[in-house]
C-alpha positions as a printed Julia matrix, in Angstrom:
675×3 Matrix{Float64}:
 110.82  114.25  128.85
 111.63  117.82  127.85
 114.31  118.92  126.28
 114.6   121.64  127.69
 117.97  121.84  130.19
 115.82  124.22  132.86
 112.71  122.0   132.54
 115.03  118.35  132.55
 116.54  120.05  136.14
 113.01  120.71  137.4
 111.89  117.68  136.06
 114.64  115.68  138.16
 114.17  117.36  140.73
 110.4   116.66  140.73
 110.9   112.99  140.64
 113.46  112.74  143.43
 111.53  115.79  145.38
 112.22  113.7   148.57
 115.74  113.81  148.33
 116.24  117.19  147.16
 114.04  118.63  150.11
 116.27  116.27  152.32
 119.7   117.82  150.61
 118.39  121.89  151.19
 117.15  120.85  154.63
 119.98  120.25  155.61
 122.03  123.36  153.79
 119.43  124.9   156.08
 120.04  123.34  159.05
 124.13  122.22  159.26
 124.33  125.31  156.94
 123.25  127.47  159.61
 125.04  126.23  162.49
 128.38  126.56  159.93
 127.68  129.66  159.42
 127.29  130.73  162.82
 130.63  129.29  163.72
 132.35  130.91  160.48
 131.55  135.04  161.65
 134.9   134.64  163.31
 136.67  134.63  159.86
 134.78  137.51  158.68
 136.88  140.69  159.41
 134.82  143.05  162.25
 137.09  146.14  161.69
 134.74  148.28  158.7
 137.54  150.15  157.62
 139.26  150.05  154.44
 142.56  148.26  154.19
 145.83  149.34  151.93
 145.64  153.18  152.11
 148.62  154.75  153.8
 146.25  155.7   157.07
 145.54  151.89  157.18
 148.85  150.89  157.21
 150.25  153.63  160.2
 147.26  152.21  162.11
 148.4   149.27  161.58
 152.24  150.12  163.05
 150.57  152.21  165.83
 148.67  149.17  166.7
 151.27  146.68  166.7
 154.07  148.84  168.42
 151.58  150.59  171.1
 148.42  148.0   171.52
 145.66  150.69  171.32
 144.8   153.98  169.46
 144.99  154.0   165.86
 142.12  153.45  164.12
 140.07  153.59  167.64
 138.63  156.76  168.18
 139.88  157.53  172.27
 137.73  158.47  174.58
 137.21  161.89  176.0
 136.97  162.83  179.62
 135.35  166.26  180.17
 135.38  168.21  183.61
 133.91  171.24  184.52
 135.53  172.62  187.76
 134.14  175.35  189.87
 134.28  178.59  188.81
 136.8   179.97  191.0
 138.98  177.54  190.16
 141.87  178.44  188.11
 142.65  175.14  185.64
 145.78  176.44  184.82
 147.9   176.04  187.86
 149.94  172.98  188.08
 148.08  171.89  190.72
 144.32  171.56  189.4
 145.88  170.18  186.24
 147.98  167.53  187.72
 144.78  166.14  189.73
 142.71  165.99  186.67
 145.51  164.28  184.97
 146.16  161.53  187.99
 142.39  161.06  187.98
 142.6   160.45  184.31
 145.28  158.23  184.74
 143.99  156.08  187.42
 139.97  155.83  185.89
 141.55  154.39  182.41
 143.55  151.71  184.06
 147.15  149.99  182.52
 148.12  150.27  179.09
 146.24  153.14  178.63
 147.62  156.0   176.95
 146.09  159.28  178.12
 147.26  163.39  177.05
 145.52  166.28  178.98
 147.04  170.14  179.79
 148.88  169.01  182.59
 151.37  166.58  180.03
 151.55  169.24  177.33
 150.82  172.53  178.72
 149.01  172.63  175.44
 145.59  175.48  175.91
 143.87  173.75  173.06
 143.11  171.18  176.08
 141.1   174.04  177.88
 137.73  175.17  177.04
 136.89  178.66  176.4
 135.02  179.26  179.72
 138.06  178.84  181.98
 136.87  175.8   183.7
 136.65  173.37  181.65
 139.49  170.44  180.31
 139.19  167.43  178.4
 141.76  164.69  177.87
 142.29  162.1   175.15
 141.95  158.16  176.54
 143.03  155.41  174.77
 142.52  152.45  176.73
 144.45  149.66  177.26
 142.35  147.41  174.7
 141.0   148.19  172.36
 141.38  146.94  168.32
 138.83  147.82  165.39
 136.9   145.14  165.61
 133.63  144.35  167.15
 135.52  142.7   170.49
 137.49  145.68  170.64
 134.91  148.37  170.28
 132.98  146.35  172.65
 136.06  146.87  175.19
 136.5   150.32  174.48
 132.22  150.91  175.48
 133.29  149.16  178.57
 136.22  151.23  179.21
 133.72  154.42  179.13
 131.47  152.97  181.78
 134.48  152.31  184.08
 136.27  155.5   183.54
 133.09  157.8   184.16
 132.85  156.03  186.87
 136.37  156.17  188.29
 136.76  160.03  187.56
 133.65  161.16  189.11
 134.66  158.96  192.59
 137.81  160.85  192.69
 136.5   163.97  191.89
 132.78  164.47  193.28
 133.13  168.04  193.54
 133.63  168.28  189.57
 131.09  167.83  186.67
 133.05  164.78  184.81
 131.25  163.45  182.23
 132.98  160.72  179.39
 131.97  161.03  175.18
 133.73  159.96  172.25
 132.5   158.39  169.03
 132.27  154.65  170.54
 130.19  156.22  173.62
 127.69  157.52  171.27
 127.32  154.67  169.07
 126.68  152.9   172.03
 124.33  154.6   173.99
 122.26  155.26  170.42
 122.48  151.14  170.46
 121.05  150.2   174.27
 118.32  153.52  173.66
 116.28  151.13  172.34
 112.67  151.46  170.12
 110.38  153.33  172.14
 106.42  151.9   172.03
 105.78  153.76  168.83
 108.69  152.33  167.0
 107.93  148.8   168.13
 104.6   149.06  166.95
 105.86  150.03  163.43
 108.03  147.39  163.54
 105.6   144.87  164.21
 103.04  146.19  161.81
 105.81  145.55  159.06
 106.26  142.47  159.84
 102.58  141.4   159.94
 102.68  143.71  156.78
 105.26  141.26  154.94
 103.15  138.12  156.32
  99.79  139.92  154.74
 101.59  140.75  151.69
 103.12  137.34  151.07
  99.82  135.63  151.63
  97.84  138.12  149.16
 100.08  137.24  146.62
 100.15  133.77  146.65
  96.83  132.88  148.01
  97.79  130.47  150.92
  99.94  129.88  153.82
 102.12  127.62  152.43
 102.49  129.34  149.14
 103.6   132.64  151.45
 106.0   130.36  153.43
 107.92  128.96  149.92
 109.7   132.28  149.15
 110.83  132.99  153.07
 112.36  128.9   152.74
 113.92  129.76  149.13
 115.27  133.29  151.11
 116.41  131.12  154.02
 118.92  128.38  152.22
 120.02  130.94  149.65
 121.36  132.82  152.65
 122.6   130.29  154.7
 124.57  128.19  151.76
 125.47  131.93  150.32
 127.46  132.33  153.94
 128.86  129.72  154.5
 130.34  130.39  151.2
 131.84  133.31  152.09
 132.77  132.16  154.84
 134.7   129.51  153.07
 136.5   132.72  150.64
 136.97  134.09  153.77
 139.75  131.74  155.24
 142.2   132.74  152.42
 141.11  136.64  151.88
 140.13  139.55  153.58
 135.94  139.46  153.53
 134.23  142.41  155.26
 131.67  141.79  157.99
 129.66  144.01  155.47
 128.62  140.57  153.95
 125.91  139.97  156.52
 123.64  142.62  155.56
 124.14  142.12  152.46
 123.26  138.61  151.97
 119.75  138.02  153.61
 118.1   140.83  152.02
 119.03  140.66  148.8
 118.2   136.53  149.08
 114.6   137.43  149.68
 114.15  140.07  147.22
 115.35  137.37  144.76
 113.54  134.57  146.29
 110.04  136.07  145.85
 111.0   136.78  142.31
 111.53  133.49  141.82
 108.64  132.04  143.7
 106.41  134.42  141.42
 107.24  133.2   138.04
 105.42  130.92  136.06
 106.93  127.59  135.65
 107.66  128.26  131.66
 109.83  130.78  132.43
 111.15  130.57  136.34
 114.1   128.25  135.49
 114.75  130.5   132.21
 114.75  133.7   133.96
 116.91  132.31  136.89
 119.7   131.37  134.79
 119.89  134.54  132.78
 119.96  136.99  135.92
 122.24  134.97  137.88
 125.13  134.3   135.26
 124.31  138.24  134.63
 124.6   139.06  138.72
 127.31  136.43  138.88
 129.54  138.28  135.55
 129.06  141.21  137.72
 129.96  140.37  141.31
 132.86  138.27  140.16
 134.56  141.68  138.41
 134.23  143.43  141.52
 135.62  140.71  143.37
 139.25  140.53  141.84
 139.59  144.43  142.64
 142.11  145.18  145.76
 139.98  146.94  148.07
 138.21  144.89  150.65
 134.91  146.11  150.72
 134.51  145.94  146.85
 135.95  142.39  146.79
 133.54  141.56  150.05
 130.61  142.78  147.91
 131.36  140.8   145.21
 132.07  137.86  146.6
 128.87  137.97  148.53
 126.15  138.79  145.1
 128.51  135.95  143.74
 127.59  133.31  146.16
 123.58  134.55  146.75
 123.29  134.76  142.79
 125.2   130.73  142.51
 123.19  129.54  145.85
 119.96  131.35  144.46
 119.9   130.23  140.99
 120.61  126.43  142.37
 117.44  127.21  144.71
 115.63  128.28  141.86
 116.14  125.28  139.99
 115.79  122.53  142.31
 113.86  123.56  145.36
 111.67  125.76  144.12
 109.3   122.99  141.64
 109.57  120.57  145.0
 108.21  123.54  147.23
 105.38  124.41  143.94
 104.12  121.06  143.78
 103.36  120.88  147.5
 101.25  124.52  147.07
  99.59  122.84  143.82
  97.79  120.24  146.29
  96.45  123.16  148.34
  95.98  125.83  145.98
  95.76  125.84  142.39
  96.14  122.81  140.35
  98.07  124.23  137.23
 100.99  125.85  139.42
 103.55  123.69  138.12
 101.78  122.9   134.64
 102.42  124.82  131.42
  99.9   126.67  130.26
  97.77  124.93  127.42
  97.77  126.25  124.0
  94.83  126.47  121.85
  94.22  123.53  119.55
  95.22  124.43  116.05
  92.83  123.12  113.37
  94.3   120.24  110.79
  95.14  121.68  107.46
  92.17  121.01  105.09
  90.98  122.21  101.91
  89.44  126.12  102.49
  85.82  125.91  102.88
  83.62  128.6   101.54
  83.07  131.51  104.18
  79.64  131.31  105.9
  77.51  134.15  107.61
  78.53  132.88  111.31
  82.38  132.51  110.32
  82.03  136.3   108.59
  80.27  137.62  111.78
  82.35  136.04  114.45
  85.78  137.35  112.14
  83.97  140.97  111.94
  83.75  140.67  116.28
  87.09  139.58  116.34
  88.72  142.47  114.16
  86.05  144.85  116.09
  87.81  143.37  119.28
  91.23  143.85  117.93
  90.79  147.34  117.04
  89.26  147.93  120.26
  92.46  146.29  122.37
  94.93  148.59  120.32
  92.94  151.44  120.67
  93.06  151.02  124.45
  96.61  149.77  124.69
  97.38  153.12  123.18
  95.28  154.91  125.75
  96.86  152.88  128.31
 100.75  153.65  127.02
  99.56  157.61  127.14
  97.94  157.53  130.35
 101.52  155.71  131.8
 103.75  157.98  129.95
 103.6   160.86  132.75
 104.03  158.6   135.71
 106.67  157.22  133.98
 108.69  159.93  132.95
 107.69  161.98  136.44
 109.54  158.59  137.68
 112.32  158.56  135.37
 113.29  162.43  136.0
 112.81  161.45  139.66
 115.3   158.95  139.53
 117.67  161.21  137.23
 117.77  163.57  139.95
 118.66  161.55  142.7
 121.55  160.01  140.68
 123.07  163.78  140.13
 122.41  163.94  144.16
 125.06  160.81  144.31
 127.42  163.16  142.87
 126.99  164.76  146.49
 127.8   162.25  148.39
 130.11  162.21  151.22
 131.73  159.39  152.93
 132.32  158.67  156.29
 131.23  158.68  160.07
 127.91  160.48  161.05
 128.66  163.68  162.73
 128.53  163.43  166.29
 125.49  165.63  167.05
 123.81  162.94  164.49
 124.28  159.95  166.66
 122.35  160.33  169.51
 119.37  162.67  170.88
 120.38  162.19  174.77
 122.51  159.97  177.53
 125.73  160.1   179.25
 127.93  160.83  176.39
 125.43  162.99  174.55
 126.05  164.6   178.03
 129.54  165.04  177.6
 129.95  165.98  173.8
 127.06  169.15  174.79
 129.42  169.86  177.75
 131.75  170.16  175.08
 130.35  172.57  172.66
 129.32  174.65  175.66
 132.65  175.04  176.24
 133.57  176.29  172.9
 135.7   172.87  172.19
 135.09  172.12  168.66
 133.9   168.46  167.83
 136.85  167.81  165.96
 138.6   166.48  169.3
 136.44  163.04  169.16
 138.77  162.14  165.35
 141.95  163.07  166.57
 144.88  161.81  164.42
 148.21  160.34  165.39
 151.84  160.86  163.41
 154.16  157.95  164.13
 157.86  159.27  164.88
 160.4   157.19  163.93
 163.48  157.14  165.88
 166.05  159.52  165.52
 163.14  161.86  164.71
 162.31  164.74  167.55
 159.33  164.68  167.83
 158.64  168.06  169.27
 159.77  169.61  166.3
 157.19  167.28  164.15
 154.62  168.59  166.78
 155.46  171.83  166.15
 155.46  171.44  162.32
 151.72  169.59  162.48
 150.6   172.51  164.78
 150.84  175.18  161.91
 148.57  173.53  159.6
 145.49  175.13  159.05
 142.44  173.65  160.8
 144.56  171.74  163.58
 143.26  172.66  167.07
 146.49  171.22  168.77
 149.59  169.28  168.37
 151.24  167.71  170.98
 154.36  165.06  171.95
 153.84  163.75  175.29
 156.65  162.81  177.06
 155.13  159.94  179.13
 156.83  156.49  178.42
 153.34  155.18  177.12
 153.71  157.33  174.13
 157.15  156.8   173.01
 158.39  153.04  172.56
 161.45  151.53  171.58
 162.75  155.01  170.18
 159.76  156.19  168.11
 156.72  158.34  169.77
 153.29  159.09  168.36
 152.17  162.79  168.04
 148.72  163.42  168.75
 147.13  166.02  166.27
 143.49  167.22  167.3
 141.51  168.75  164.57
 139.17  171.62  164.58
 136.56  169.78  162.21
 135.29  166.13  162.44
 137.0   164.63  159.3
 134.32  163.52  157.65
 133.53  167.19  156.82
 134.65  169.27  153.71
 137.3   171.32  156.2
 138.33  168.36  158.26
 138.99  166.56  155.0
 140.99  169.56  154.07
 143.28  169.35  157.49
 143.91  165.68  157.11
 145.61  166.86  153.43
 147.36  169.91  154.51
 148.31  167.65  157.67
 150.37  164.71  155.26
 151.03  167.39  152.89
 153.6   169.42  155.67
 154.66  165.42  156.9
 155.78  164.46  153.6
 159.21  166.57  153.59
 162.41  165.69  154.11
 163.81  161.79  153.03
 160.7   159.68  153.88
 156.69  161.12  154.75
 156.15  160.76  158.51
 152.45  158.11  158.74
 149.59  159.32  159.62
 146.59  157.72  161.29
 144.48  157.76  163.79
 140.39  157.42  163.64
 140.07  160.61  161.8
 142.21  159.15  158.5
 139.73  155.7   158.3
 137.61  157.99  156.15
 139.66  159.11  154.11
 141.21  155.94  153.2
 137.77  154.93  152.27
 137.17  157.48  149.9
 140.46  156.98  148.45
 140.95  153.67  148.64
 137.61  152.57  147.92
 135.33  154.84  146.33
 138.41  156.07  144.0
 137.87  152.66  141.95
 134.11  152.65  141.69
 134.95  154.57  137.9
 136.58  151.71  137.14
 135.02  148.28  138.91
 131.21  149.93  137.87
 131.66  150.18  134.45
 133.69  146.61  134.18
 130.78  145.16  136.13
 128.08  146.69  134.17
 129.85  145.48  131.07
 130.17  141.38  132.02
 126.72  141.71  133.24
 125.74  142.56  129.95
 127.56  140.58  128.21
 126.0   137.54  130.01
 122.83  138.77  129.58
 123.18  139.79  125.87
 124.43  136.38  125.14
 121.21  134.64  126.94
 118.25  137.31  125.79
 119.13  140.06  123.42
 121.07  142.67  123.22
 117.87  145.32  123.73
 117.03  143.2   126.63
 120.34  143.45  128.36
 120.8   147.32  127.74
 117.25  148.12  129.58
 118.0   145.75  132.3
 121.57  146.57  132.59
 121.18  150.56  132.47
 118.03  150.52  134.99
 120.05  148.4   137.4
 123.14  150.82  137.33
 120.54  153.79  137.84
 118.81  151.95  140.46
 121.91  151.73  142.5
 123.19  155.51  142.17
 119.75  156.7   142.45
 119.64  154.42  146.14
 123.09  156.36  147.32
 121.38  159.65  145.76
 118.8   159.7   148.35
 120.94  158.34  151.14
 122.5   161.76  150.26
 119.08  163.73  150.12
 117.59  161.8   153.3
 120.52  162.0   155.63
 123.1   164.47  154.55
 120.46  167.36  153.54
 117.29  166.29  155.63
 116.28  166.7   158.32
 118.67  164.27  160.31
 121.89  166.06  159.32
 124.66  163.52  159.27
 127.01  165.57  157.31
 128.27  162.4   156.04
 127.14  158.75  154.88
 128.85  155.7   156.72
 131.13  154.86  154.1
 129.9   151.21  153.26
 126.68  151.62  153.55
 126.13  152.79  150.13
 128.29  150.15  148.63
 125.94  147.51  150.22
 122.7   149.7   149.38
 123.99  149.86  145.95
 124.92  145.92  145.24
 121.26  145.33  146.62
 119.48  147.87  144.13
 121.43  146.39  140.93
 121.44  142.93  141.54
 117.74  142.97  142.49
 116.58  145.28  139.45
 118.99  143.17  137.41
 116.58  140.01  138.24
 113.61  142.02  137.83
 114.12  143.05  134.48
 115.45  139.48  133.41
 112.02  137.73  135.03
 109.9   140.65  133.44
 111.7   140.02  129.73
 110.99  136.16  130.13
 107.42  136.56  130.39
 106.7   137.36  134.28
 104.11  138.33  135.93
 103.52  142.16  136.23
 103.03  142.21  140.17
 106.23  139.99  140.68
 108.58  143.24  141.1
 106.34  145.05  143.03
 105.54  142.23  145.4
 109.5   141.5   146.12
 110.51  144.81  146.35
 108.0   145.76  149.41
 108.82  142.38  150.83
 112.36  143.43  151.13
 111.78  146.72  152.38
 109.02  145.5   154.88
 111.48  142.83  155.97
 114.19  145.02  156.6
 111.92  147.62  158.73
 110.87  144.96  160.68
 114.18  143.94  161.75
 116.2   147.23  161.52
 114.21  150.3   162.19
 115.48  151.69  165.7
 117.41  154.87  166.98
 120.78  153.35  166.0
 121.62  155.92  163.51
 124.24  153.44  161.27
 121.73  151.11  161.14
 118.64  152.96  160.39
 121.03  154.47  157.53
 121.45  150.97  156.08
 117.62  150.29  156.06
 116.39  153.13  155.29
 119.08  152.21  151.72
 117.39  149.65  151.52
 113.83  150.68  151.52
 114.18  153.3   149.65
 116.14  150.97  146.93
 113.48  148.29  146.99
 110.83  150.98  146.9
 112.13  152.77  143.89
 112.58  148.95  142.28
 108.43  148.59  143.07
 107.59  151.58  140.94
 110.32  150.65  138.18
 108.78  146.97  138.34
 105.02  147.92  138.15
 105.68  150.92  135.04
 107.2   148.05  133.04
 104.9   145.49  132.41
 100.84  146.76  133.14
  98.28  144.13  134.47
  96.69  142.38  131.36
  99.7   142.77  128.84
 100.4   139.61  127.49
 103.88  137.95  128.53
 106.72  138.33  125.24
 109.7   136.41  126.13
 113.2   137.84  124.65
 115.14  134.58  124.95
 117.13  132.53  122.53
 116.91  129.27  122.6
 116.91  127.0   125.9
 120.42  125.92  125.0
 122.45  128.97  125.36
 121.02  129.2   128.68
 123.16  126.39  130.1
């Protein structure tokens, strides 16, 4: 028996391959049905938590029951044009219409409550007021409510006033109708040529069915135990629904690296990248913010779950393909026989020819190594300044919700937000932002006070009894700009800036601050929780390979992921698209994917890995995640398109590093420092 710890695991688990396949079946199967059961814990709300916005949402919630970190609805109508919108009497329909459609516990603001003209359009027939309806939380139930409230107040408004043009928009509306567009024909087809794509690609690699099938099995149980996991974390700390995109794709990135390694070195390379990945994830899991502590809790179960996979499952699944493919899957490769020492012999003509070949040879094999090193250098450093550029376009990035013109091409509230801008109402009014009065506070006077900052379209205290409660009231403050731009960014500043006089600063929140708190909150530790993670993940590695070994890896892996949010930045922000903005976690979750699954590419290349093995998991993943995500939803197709471009740029990083042919130099110490 070996004494090697790797090969003694994949030697027990060879021997007892019946119960081990028994044990991950059912991870897989009572795994998966636990982990279905467990979302619940996970929280649904995708905003960042401890920031001062956070925590006024939070009041506003809990005193009023809706608002806050919701982004209201908006009810648009375009009357006649002789009518006059002014006069008490058009206004005071629209606002009893407005009233009625949203339904109890809704809180609603139009002209008619304020007298406020920023509620008018420009072309003197057209109003808007601000719906927040009776349910509505930031989670996925809630959201869902909120959608629902659209449909019913379009509805109600337009069957009690069918000689007006009423049309309903809002952030939530958008989202939504971008969600039920569907894939058209064209976008189905590319879907399903990725997936046959992955399928193809799979089998090419690894010459037979069942040999394709191992890595999607190793993908599956690493995901399902890596949930259920976090799922587990999750009853005793905040864990971001983030988690789920996070997991599966990143499991089968790693599982075809794992599947494509020689059995020498698969059990080697496992345990150096995952106590590397794990060192990593588990410093950004102590930080405060949610999302970082989600993320790390997350590469720290797939890294645990994948590395057990690895060393277990993976030599059951590779003796099976062995029967059906190649006999020497599992064996070592044979080394040459080494003559016994003797006595030299005399040098004869044969043994002087075949030595003059094999220096001939030798000569010839440097001579065209060299050749090949020169004709790689200018891909490779047309790739490296490539990547350099992208990670300076990361320095670009900004944070937050799409723009609304980004979310959808067409539908009802596309409708409504055009009906908008044709109307000269800025797009700001779909972020508006809410000041919590205290009691004892007038709140006129704070509305008055908000209404002089720059960039603030309107301020206004309505005197309804649904906006003031037990002595306190809620200001709402409609910006010009939609805050996830440089100037609406500004107005959110200026706005706490002029709140923050006097004994105690007056909270602010509303859906236009969740940005912000992400970029403070969040992104305003990344100096900090990168560099601390970069540095355990070295440190593991260092202590497993060498310390060469562990800068390359460590250093492409941190490029990798700045490089991924660089051309989130250059693909959606500047292209074509025109976001204006990133949604805040998606380039957290891009990110963890491109380091962790460079990280275990340049750990299985240093042990000795095939050349291809990169290449081959990196277009799995993207293809894989095309297949599933590619649509209209723009959120989503943000998150996939992360991903593919992460897992591409990992392809051409994987095949510049070790050529076809060049023979496999493992950096590891000894077996035992590996355990």
């Amino acid at each position: 028996m070996s004494t090697e710890p790797t090969l003694r695991i994949r030697d027990f688990a060879l021997r007892h391959r019946v119960a081990v396949g028994v044990v991950w079946l059912l991870v897989l199967l009572l795994g998966g049905a636990a982990a279905v059961a467990g979302l619940g814990r996970l929280d649904q709300s995708f905003t960042a938590s401890g920031g001062p916005g956070h925590r006024a949402n939070q009041a506003i919630q809990e005193r009023y029951g809706n608002g806050a970190a919701v982004a209201p609805l908006v009810a648009v109508a375009s009357w006649p044009a002789a009518t006059d919108v002014r006069t008490a009497e058009t206004a005071g329909r629209f606002a009893d219409a407005v009233r009625r459609a949203a339904g109890p516990g809704a809180r609603t603001v139009s002209f008619a409550g304020t007298g406020d003209e920023g509620f008018l359009g420009a072309d003197g027939r057209t109003v808007y007021a601000l719906v927040y309806p009776g349910a509505g939380k930031p989670d996925l139930a809630g959201l869902a409510a909120v959608e629902a409230a659209a449909g019913t107040l379009r509805a109600g408004l337009r069957s009690a006033l069918p000689a007006v043009r009423v049309e309903v928009t809002g952030v939530l509306p958008l989202q939504h109708d971008s969600a039920v567009a569907g894939p058209g024909p064209a976008v189905l087809a590319v879907k399903a040529g990725c997936a046959l794509g992955l399928l193809v690609l799979l089998v090419l690699a690894f010459r037979s069915p069942l040999g394709a099938s191992a890595p999607l099995l190793l993908a599956g149980v690493t995901s399902v135990g890596a949930l259920v996991l976090v799922e587990a974390v999750a009853r005793y700390t905040e864990i971001s629904f983030i988690v789920v995109y996070l997991v599966p794709v990143t499991a089968l990135v790693l599982a075809v690296h794992r599947w494509a390694q020689p059995p020498g070195t698969a059990g080697r390379s496992a345990v150096a990248a995952g106590a590397a990945g794990a060192a990593a994830c588990a410093v950004l899991a102590v930080f405060p913010a949610a999302f970082l502590r989600s993320v790390g809790v997350a590469g720290l179960a797939v890294w645990a779950v994948g590395t057990a996979a690895s060393l277990t499952l993976a030599p059951v699944l590779g003796s099976l393909a062995t029967r059906t493919t190649r006999p020497s899957r599992l064996s070592r490769p044979s080394r040459p026989s080494r003559p016994s020492p003797t006595a030299p012999t005399a040098p004869t003509a044969d043994t002087t020819r075949t030595a003059g070949a094999a220096a001939t040879a030798r000569t010839a094999g440097a001579a065209q190594r060299r050749g090949g090193r020169r004709t790689r250098a200018l891909p490779a450093a047309v790739g490296l300044a490539l990547l350099v550029l992208l990670a300076g376009a990361a320095t670009q990035l900004r944070v937050g919700n799409p723009e609304a013109h980004a979310l959808v091409a067409g539908g009802p509230a596309r409708d409504g937000l055009d009906r908008l801008a044709a109307a000269g109402v800025p797009s700001g009014v779909l972020n508006p932002l809410e000041v919590l009065v205290p009691a004892g506070t007038d709140a006129a006077a704070v509305a008055a006070r908000a209404a002089r900052v720059p960039g603030v379209l309107l301020a206004a205290a309505p005197a309804a009894a649904e906006w003031r409660r037990d002595g306190s009231a809620v200001v709402v403050v409609v910006p010009e700009e939609e805050p996830m731009t440089a100037a609406g960014a500004a107005t959110v500043t200026a706005l706490r800036s002029a709140l923050s006089g006097g004994t105690a600063a007056l909270p602010v929140g509303g859906s236009g601050v969740v940005d912000r708190d992400l970029v403070d909150g969040v992104y305003g530790l990344l100096p900090f929780a990168v560099p601390g993670a970069a540095l355990a993940a070295f440190l593991a590695l260092a202590a497993l390979t060498s310390a060469g070994a562990a800068v390359r890896a460590v250093s492409g892996a941190l490029l990798a992921a700045v490089a991924a949010a660089g051309a989130l930045t250059v693909l959606w922000q500047w292209g074509p698209p025109d976001t204006g903005a990133v949604t805040g976690w998606v380039p957290l979750v891009v990110g963890a994917f491109a380091f962790c699954v460079s990280l275990d590419r340049s750990a299985a290349s240093a042990a000795g890995g095939p050349w291809w093995a990169g290449p081959v998991a990196a277009g799995a993943g993207a293809l894989a995640v095309l297949a599933v995500g590619i649509g209209p939803q723009v959120e989503l197709a943000l998150l996939v398109s992360g991903f593919a471009m992460a897992a591409l740029f990992d392809a051409l990083a994987g095949g510049h590093r070790t050529p076809p042919g060049s023979p496999a130099r493992p950096t590891y110490r000894s077996s035992f420092q590996l355990v």
